[in-house]
C-alpha positions in Angstrom: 11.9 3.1 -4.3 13.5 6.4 -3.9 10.6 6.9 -1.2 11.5 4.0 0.7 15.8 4.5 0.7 15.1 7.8 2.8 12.7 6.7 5.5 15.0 3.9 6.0 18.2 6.7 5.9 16.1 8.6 8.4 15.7 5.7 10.6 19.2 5.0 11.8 18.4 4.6 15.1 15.1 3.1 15.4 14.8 0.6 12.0 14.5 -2.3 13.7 11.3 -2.7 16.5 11.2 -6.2 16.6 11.8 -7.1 20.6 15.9 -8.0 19.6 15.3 -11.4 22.2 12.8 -12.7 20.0 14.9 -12.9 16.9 18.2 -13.5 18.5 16.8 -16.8 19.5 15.2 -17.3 16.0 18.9 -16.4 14.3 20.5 -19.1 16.8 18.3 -21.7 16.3 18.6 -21.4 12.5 22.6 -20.9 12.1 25.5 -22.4 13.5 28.1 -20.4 15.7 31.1 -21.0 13.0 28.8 -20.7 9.8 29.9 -18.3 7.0 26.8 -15.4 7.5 25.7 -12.2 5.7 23.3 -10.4 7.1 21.6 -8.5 4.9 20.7 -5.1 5.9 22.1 -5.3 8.9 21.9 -1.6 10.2 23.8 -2.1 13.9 25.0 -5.6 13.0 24.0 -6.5 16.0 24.5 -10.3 15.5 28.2 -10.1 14.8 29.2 -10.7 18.4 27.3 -14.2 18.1 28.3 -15.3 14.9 31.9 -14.7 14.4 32.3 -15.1 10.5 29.2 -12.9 10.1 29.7 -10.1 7.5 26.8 -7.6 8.1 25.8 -5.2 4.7 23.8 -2.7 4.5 22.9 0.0 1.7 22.8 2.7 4.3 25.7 3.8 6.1 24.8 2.9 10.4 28.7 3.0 10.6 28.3 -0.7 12.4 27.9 -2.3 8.8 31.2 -4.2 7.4 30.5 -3.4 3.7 28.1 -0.2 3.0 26.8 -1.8 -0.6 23.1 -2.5 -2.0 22.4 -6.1 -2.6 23.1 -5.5 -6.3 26.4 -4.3 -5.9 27.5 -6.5 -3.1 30.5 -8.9 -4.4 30.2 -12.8 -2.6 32.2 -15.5 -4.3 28.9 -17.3 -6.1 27.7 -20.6 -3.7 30.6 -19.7 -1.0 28.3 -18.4 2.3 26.0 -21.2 4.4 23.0 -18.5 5.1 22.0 -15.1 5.1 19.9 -13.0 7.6 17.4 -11.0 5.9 14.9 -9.3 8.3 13.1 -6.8 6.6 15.4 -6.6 3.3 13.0 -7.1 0.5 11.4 -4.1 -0.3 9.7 -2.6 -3.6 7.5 -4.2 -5.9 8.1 -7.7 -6.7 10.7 -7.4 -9.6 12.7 -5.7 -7.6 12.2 -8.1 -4.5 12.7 -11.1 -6.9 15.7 -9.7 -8.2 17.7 -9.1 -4.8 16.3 -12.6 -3.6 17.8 -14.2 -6.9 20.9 -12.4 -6.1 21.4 -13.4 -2.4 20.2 -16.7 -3.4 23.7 -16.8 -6.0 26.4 -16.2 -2.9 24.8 -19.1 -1.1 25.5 -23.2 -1.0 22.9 -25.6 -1.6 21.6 -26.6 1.8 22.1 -23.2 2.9 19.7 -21.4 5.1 17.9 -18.0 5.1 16.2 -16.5 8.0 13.4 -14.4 7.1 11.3 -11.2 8.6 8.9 -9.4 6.6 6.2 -7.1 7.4 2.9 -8.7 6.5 1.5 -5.4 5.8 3.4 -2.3 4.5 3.7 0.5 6.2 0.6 3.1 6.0 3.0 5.5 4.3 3.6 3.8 1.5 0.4 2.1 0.7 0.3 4.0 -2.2 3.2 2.2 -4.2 3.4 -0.8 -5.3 5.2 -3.2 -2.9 5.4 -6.5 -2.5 3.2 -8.3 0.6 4.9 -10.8 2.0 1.6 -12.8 3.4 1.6 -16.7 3.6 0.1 -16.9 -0.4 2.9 -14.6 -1.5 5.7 -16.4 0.8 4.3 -20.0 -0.6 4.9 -18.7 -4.0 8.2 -17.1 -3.3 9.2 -20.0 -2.0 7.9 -22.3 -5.2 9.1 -19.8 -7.9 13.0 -20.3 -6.4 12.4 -24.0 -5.8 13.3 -23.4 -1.8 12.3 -25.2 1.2 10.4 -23.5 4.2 10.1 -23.8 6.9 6.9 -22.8 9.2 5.4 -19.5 9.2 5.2 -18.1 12.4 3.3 -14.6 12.8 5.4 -12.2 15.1 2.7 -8.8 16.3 4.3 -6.6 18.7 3.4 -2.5 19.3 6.0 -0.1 19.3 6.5 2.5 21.6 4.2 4.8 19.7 1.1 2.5 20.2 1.6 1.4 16.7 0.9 -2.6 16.5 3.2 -4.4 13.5 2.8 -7.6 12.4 5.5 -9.5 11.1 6.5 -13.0 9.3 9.5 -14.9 10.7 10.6 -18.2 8.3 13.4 -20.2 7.6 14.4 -21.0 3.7 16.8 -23.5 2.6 18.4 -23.4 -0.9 
């Protein structure tokens, strides 16, 4: 894990490649303007200007976060937030994944919603530890294991400025 905290602290300006339009328009389809929000590593917060009761946390410090916490030592009143943004959040193998999913799951109301990215492939770097891939079997069973509903899974593939082509998983979960 240790492995994966500093590429992420090395990262601060470049974490998220996902074309912002894309997933702007995913976040507003899924939330409403006045819902209660965290986003969950949320690096430049860069939804706070569109969702006014968003709190944005993040376990590295990209001075734009609200709270600089981990999941697991983030405090939320338990069933008191209507969703949570979590685009490429779960990390690790899938202990460690379960556990911060059960834990975000806690601070939210029944009915809630989370929006979802995950790679569908980890990254080449770390192909050598054991981390969790989030492909449609692994999301279905995810999705089962918490007793959550989901919503379509739509593959997002787009190439970064280096040539390097990602592919990614966009869904919606509701408590």
């Amino acid at each position: 894990m240790n492995d994966l905290v500093d590429h992420f602290s090395k990262q601060k300006s470049t974490r998220s490649s996902v074309p912002r339009s894309i997933l702007l328009d995913f976040v507003q389809a899924t939330f409403n303007k006045t819902d209660k929000i965290v986003d969950v590593g949320c690096a430049k917060n860069v939804y706070k200007q569109y969702f006014p009761n968003l709190i944005g946390i993040d376990f590295v410090d990209f001075e734009e976060a609200d709270i600089v916490v981990s999941i697991q030592d983030a405090v939320f009143k338990q069933s008191s937030l209507d969703g949570a943004i979590c685009f490429g959040v779960f990390h690790g193998n899938k202990d460690s994944v379960y556990k911060d999913i059960e834990k975000v799951l806690s601070w939210l109301k029944p009915g809630a919603k989370i929006a979802m990215r995950a790679r569908a492939k980890p990254l080449d770097k770390f192909s050598s530890i054991d981390h969790f891939i989030w492909n449609n079997t692994n999301i279905q069973r995810t999705t089962d294991f918490f007793n959550l509903k989901i919503s379509t899974i739509e593959d997002i593939t787009y190439t970064r400025d280096n040539g390097k082509v990602l592919e990614n998983k966009v869904w919606v979960w509701t408590k």
